[in-house]
PLY file of the C-alpha trace (Angstrom):
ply
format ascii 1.0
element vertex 413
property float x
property float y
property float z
element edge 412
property int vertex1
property int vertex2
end_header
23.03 8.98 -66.05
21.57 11.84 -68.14
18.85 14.16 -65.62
15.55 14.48 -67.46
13.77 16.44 -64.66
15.22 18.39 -62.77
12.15 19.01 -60.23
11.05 15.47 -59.86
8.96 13.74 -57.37
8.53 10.30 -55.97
5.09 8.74 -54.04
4.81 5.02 -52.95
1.14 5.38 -52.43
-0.58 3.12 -49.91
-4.16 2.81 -48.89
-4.07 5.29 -45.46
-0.76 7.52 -46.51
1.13 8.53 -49.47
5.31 9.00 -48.93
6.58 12.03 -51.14
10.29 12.25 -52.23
10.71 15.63 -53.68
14.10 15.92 -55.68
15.35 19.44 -57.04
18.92 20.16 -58.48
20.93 20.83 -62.00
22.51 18.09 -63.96
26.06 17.17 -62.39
25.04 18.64 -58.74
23.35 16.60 -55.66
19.54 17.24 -55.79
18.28 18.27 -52.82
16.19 15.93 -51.22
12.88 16.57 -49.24
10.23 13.34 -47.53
7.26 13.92 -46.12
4.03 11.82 -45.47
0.25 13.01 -46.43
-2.67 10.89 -45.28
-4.90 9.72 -48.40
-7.94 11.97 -47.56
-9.45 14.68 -50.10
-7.97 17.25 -47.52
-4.59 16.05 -47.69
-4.40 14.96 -50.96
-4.91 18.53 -52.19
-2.16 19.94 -49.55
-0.04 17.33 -51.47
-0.87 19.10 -54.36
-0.34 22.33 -53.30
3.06 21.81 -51.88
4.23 19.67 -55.03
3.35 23.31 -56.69
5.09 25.71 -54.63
8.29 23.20 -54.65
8.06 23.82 -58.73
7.64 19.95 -59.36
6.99 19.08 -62.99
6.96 15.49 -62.50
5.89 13.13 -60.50
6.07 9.21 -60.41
4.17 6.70 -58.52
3.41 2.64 -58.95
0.01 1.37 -60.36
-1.05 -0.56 -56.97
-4.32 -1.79 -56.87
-6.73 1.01 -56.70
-5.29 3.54 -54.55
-3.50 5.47 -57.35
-6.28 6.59 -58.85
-7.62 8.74 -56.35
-4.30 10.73 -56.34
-3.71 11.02 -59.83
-7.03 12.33 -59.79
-5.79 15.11 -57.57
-2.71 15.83 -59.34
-4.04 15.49 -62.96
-3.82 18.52 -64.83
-1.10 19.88 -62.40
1.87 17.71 -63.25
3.01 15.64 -65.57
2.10 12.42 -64.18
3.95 8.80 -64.56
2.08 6.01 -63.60
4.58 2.82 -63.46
4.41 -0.71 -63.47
5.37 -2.46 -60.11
6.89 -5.17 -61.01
9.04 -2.62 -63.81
10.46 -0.08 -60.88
10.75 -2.98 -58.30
13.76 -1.63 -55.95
16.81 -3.55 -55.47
17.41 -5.93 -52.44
18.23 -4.76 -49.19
16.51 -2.37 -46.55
13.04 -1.65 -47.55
10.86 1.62 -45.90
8.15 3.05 -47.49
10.86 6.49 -47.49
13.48 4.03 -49.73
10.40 3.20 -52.17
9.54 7.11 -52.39
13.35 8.04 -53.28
13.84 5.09 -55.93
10.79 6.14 -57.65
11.75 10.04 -57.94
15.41 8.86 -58.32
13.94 6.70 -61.40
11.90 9.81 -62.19
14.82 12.12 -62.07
16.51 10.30 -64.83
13.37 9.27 -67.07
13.83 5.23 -66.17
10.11 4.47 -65.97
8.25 3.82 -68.39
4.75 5.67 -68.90
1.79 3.42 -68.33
-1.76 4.12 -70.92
-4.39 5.74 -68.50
-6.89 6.93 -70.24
-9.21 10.46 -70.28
-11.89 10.70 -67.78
-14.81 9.49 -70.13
-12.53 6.65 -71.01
-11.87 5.64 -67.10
-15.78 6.15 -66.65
-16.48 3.43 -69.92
-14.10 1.32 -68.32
-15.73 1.17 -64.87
-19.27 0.25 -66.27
-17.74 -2.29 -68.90
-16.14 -3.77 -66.63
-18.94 -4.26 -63.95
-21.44 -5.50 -66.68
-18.70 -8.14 -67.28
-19.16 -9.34 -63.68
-22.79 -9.11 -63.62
-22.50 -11.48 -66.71
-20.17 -13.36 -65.29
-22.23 -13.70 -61.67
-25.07 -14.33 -64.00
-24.08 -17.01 -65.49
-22.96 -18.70 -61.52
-26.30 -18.31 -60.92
-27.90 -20.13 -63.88
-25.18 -22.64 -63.62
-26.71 -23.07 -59.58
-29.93 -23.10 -60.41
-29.56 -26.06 -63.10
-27.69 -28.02 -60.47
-30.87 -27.62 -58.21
-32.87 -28.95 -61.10
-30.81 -31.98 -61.50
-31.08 -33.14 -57.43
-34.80 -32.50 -57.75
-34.34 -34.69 -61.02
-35.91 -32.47 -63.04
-34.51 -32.82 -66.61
-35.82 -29.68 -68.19
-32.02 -29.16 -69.73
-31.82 -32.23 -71.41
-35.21 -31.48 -73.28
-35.33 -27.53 -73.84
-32.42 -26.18 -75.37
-32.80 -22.78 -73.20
-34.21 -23.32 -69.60
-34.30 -19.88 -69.07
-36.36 -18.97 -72.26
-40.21 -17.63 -72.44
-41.40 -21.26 -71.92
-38.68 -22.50 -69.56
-39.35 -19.38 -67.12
-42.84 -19.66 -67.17
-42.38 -23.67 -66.43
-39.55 -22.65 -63.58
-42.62 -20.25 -62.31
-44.86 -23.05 -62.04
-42.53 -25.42 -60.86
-41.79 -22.74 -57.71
-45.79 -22.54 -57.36
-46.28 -25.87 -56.83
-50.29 -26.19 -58.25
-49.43 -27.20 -61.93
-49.20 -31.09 -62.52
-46.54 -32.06 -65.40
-48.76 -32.14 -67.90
-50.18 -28.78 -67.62
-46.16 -27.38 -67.17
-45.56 -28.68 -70.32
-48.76 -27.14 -71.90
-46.75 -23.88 -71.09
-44.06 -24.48 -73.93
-44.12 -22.29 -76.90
-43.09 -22.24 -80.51
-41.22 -25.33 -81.52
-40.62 -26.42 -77.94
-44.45 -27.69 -78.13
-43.03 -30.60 -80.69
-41.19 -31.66 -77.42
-44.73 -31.94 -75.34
-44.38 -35.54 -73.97
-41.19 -35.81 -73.48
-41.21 -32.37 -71.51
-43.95 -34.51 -69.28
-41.46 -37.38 -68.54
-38.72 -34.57 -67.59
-40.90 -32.29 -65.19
-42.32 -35.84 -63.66
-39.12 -35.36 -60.45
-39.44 -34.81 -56.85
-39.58 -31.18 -55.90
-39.95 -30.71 -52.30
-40.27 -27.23 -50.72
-37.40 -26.97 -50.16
-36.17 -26.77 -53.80
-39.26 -24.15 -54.04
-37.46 -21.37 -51.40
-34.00 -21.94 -52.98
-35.61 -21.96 -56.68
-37.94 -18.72 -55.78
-34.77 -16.80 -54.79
-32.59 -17.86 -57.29
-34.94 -16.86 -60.16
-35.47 -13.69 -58.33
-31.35 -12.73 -58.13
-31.85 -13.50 -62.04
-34.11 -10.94 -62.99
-32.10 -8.73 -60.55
-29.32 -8.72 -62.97
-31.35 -8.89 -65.98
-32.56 -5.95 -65.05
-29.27 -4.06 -63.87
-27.00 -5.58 -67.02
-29.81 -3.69 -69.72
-29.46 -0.49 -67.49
-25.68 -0.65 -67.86
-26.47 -0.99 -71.68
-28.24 1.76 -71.82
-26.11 4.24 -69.58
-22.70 2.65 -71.74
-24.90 3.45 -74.96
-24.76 7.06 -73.41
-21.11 6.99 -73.09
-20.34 5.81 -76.41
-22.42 8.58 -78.34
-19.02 11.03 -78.77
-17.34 7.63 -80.30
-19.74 6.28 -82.29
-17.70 6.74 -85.71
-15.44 4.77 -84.24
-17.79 1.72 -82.97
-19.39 1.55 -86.29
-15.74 0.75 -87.89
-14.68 -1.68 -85.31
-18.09 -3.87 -85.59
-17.07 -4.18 -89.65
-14.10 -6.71 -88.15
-15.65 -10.30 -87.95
-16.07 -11.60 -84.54
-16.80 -7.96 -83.09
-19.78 -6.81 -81.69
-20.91 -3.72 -79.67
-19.73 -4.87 -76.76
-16.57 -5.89 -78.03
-16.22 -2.77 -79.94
-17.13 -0.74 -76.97
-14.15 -2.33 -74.40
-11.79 -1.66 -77.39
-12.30 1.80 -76.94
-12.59 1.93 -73.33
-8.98 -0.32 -72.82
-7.03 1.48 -75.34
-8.90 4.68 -76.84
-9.38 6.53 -79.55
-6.09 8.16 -80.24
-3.16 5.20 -80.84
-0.34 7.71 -80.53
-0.10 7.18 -77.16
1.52 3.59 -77.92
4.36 3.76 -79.69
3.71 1.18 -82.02
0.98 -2.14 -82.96
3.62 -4.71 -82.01
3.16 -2.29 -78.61
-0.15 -2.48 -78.08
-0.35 -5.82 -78.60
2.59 -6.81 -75.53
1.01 -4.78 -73.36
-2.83 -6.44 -73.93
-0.99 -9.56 -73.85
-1.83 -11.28 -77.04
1.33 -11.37 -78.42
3.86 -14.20 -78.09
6.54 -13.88 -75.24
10.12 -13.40 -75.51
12.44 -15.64 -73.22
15.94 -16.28 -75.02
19.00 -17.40 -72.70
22.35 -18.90 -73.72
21.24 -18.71 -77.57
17.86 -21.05 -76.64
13.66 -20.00 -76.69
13.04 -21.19 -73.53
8.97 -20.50 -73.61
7.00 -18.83 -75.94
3.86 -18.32 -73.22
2.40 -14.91 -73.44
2.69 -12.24 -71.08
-0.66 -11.69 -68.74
-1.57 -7.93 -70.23
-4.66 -6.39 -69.78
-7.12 -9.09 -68.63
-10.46 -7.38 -69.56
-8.93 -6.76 -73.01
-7.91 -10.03 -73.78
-10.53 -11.70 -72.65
-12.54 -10.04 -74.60
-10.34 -10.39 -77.96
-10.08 -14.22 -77.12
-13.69 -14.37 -77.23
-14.21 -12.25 -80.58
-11.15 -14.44 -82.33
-13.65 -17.62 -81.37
-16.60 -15.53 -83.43
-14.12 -14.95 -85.59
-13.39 -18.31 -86.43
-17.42 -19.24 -87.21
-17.87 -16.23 -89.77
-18.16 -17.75 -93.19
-16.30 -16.38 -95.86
-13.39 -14.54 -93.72
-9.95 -14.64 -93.83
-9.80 -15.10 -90.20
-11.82 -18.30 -89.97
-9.37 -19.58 -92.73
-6.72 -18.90 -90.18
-8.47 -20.07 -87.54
-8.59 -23.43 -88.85
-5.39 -23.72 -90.24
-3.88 -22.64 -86.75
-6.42 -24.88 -84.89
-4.96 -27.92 -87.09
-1.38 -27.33 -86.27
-1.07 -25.76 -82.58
-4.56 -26.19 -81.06
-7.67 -24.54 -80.47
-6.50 -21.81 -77.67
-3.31 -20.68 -79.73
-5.08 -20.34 -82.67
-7.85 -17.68 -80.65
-5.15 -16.13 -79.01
-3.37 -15.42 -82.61
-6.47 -14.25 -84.20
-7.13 -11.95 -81.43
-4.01 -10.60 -81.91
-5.10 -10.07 -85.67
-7.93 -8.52 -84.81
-5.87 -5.62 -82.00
-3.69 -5.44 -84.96
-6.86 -4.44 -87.66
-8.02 -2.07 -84.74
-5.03 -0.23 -84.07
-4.59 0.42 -88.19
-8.54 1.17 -88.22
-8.55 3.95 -85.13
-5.12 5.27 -86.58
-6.02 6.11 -90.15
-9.73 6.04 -89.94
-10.06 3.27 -92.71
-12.60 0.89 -92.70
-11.71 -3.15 -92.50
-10.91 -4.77 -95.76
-11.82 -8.32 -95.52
-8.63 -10.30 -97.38
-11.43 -13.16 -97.97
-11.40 -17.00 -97.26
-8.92 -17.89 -100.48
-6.14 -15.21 -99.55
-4.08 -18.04 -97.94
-3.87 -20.50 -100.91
-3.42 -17.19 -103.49
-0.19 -16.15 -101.25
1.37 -19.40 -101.13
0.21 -21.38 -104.25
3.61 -23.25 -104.94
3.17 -24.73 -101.21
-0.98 -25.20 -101.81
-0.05 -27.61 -104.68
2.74 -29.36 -103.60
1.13 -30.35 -100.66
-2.30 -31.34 -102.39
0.08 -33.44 -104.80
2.00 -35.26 -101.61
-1.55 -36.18 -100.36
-2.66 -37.52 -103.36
0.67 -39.63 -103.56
0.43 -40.95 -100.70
-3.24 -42.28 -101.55
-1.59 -44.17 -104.59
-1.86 -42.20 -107.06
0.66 -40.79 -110.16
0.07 -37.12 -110.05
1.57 -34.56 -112.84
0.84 -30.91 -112.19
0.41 -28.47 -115.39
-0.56 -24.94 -115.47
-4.19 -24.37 -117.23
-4.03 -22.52 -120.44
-5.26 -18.88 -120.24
-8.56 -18.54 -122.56
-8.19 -17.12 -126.38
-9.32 -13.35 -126.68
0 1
1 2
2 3
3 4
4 5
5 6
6 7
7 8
8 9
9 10
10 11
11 12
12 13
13 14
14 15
15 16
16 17
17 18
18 19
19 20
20 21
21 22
22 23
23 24
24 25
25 26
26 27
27 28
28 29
29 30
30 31
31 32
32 33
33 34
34 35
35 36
36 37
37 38
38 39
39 40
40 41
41 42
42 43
43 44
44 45
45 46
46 47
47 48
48 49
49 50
50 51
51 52
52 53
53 54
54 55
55 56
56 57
57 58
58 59
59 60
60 61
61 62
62 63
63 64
64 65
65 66
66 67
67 68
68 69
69 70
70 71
71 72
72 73
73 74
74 75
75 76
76 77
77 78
78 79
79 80
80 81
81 82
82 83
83 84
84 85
85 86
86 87
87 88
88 89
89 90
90 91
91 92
92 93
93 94
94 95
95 96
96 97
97 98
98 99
99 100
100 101
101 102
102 103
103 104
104 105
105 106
106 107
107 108
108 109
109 110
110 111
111 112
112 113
113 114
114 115
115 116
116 117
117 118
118 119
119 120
120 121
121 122
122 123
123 124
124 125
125 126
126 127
127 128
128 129
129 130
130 131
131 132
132 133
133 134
134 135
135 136
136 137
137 138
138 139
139 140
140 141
141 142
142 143
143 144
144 145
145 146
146 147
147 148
148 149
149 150
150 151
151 152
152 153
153 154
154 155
155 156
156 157
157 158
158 159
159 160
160 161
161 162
162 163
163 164
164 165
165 166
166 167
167 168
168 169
169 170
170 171
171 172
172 173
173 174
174 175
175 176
176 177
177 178
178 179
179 180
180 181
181 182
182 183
183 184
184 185
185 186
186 187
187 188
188 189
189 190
190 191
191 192
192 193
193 194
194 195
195 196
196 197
197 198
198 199
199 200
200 201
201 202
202 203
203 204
204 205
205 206
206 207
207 208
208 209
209 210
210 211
211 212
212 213
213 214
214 215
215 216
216 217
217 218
218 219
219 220
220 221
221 222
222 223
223 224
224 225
225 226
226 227
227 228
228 229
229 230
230 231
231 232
232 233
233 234
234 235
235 236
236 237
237 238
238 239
239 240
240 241
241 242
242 243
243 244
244 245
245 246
246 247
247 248
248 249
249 250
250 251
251 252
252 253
253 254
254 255
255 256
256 257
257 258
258 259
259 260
260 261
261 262
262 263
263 264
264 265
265 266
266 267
267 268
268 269
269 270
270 271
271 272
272 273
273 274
274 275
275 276
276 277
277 278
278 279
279 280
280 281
281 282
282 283
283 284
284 285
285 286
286 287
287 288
288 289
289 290
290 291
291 292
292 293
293 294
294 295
295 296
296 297
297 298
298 299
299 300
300 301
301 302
302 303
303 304
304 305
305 306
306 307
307 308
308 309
309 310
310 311
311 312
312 313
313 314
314 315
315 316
316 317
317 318
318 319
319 320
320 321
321 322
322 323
323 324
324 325
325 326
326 327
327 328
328 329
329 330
330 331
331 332
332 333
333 334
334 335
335 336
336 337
337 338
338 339
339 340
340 341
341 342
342 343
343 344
344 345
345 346
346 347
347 348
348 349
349 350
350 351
351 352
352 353
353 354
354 355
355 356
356 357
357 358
358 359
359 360
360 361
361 362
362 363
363 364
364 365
365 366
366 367
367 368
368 369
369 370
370 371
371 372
372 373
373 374
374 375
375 376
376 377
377 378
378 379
379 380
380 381
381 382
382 383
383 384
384 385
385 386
386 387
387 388
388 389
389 390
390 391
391 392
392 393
393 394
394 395
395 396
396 397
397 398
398 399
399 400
400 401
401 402
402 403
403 404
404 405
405 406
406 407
407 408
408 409
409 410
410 411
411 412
C-alpha cells in the first residue's frame, strides 16, 4: 500500500491514559516503531505534545470515543494534523487485543491514509454545540417534568387538562399556585382564568372540585419550583447562544427563509455542520453522515433494507422536527411533498425525506450564499402533468364516468 505519511502517529485514547504508536520511515523501508503511555492530565498531555514534536510527527490518528478525545485534540490542535476516526470504521481485526495493538493499527491506518477524516468543527462551533445541545436537554427534562406534574393532577383528580388547553399558562399557573396554597375554594380558582379561558368558568369549577391532600401540595410546590428553574436557565442559554451566533448571523437569516426552520433550528445547523461546506465532500455526503439519507444494503443482486444509518442524532432530530413544520406551511413545495409522501410510505418516511430536503437546501444555501427559492405548492403537478391527468382521468373512471381529455385552446391576441 502507497505511504501517505511518513511520520505518523497512532493514540487509542482512554479515560486515565493515552497509548502512542509513533511510526517514522520512507516508502518501501520498515518504519521504525516507538510505544509509550501518557496519563490524560494537562501535564502529560502537553509532554505528549512535545515529544510528538521533537519525533517530527505530522500526523496523528485517534478514535472518536465518547468524550475523552476532545481534551487531547485540544492539546494537539494547531500542532498536527489531526484525524479523528470513526470506531466502528478503524475497528481492528480479530485476534489479540492490547491497548499497544489498537495504538499500532491506528498509526499503521494513519501511515497509509486508510481513515477517513471525521467533521470537528472550530472552537466557536464546539462551544455552540455544547450550549445547543444542553438547552435541548433542559427542554427535554422540561417537558418530564410537566408530563409528572399532570400525572399528579390526574390522581388528585383534578381535570384542569381536559378544560384549559395550556395548564401551565398565566391562568393555569396562577390556579396551580392556589391549588399548592390550599385557601382558595374552586370557585374562586377559577375566578383566576384569563382571556378566553373565562368562557370556560363553570366547567373549570367542576374540574378543580378533586381531592388534594398535602401531600399532592409538597410534591406540586417542588415540581412547579424545578419548572421555573429551567424556565429560567433555558432563556439564559438563549441569550448567551444569541451571543454566539452574532459572527453568523448572515447565515441564520438565510436558513430561517426555508419553511419549517426557526432560530433554533437554524442555529444547530450551523453548530452540527458549519459555515464552510467544503469540508464535506459533497450534499449526498452530508446528508449520510447526519443520517437522513436512505441506507445502502445490496447482497447477491437484492436491497435487503433501506433503514437509514443513525448519523448525527442532535442534527436529525432536529431536521425531523423542522420537515414536520415543514409539512403545515401553506403554500410550500415541501408540504406538497409531505403529503404526497405521507399518502404512499407513511408519516415518519415522509419527515425523514423532507428533512433530507431541507440539509440538501442548506448545504446549496451556506455554499453559494443564495437565498431559498420556494418551488411553490403546484411544482409537482407542472413537472409531471401527463401522470397528473391520467391519474385524475382513472379516478374519474372508476366513479362511472366517460372521460375524454383535450388540451384548452390558448386565448386570441
Amino acid at each position: 500500500m502507497q505511504v501517505m505519511a511518513e511520520r505518523c502517529c497512532g493514540l487509542d485514547v482512554h479515560q486515565e491514559t493515552v497509548v502512542a504508536c509513533v511510526l517514522v520511515g520512507t516508502p518501501g523501508h520498515r518504519p521504525r516503531k516507538e510505544v509509550r503511555t501518557f496519563r490524560t492530565m494537562t501535564r502529560e498531555l502537553e509532554a505528549l505534545c512535545d515529544w510528538l514534536r521533537a519525533e517530527g510527527v505530522t500526523h496523528v490518528g485517534m478514535e472518536s470515543t465518547g468524550v475523552y478525545w476532545r481534551p487531547v485534540y485540544t492539546v494537539l490542535e494547531g500542532h498536527f494534523d489531526l484525524i479523528v476516526g470513526n470506531a466502528r470504521h478503524i475497528r481492528n481485526v480479530p485476534g489479540r487485543k492490547t491497548d499497544v495493538k489498537d495504538a499500532e493499527w491506528i498509526a499503521d491506518l494513519v501511515r497509509h491514509g486508510l481513515i477517513t477524516k471525521s467533521f470537528v468543527p472550530p472552537p466557536p462551533l464546539r462551544e455552540l454545540r455544547d450550549l445547543l445541545r444542553y438547552r435541548r436537554k433542559l427542554i427535554e427534562s422540561q417537558a418530564a417534568e410537566r408530563n409528572r406534574l399532570l400525572k399528579l393532577l390526574e390522581t388528585a383528580n383534578i381535570k384542569l387538562a381536559s378544560v384549559a388547553t395550556d395548564v401551565f399558562g398565566v391562568s393555569g399557573q396562577a390556579m396551580l399556585k392556589a391549588l399548592i396554597e390550599g385557601n382558595a375554594s374552586a370557585e374562586e380558582m377559577a375566578g383566576l382564568a384569563k382571556g378566553q379561558l373565562r368562557r370556560k368558568r363553570d366547567e373549570l369549577v367542576l374540574a378543580l372540585e378533586g381531592r388534594v391532600e398535602e401531600h399532592h401540595r409538597f410534591l406540586l410546590s417542588i415540581q412547579l419550583r424545578r419548572l421555573e428553574t429551567a424556565k429560567q436557565d433555558i432563556e439564559a442559554l438563549d441569550r448567551r447562544i444569541a451571543e454566539r451566533l452574532e459572527p453568523y448571523h448572515l447565515q441564520q437569516s438565510l436558513l430561517m427563509q426555508i419553511p419549517g426552520v426557526d432560530w433554533v433550528v437554524a442555529a444547530v445547523l450551523i453548530a452540527e455542520i458549519g459555515v464552510d461546506m467544503s469540508v464535506f465532500l459533497s450534499v449526498h455526503h452530508l446528508a449520510a453522515w447526519a443520517g437522513v439519507c436512505p441506507g445502502n444494503h445490496e447482497s447477491a443482486g437484492k436491497q435487503k433494507s433501506g433503514r437509514s444509518r443513525k448519523g448525527n442524532v442532535h442534527l436529525r432530530t432536529m431536521l425531523v422536527g423542522a420537515a414536520i413544520s415543514a409539512g403545515r406551511t401553506k403554500g410550500s413545495y415541501l408540504k406538497d411533498k409531505f403529503y404526497r409522501l405521507k399518502a404512499r410510505r407513511g408519516g415518519l418516511r415522509a419527515a425523514l425525506a423532507i428533512a433530507h430536503k431541507i440539509l440538501i437546501a442548506a448545504y446549496h444555501m451556506l455554499a453559494k450564499g443564495i437565498p431559498y427559492r420556494d418551488l411553490g405548492e403546484a411544482y409537482l403537478d407542472q413537472i409531471d402533468h401527463t401522470r397528473t391527468a391520467a391519474n385524475l382521468k382513472r379516478r374519474l373512471e372508476r366513479l362511472g364516468y366517460f372521460v375524454q381529455l383535450q388540451p384548452k385552446e390558448a386565448p386570441a391576441a
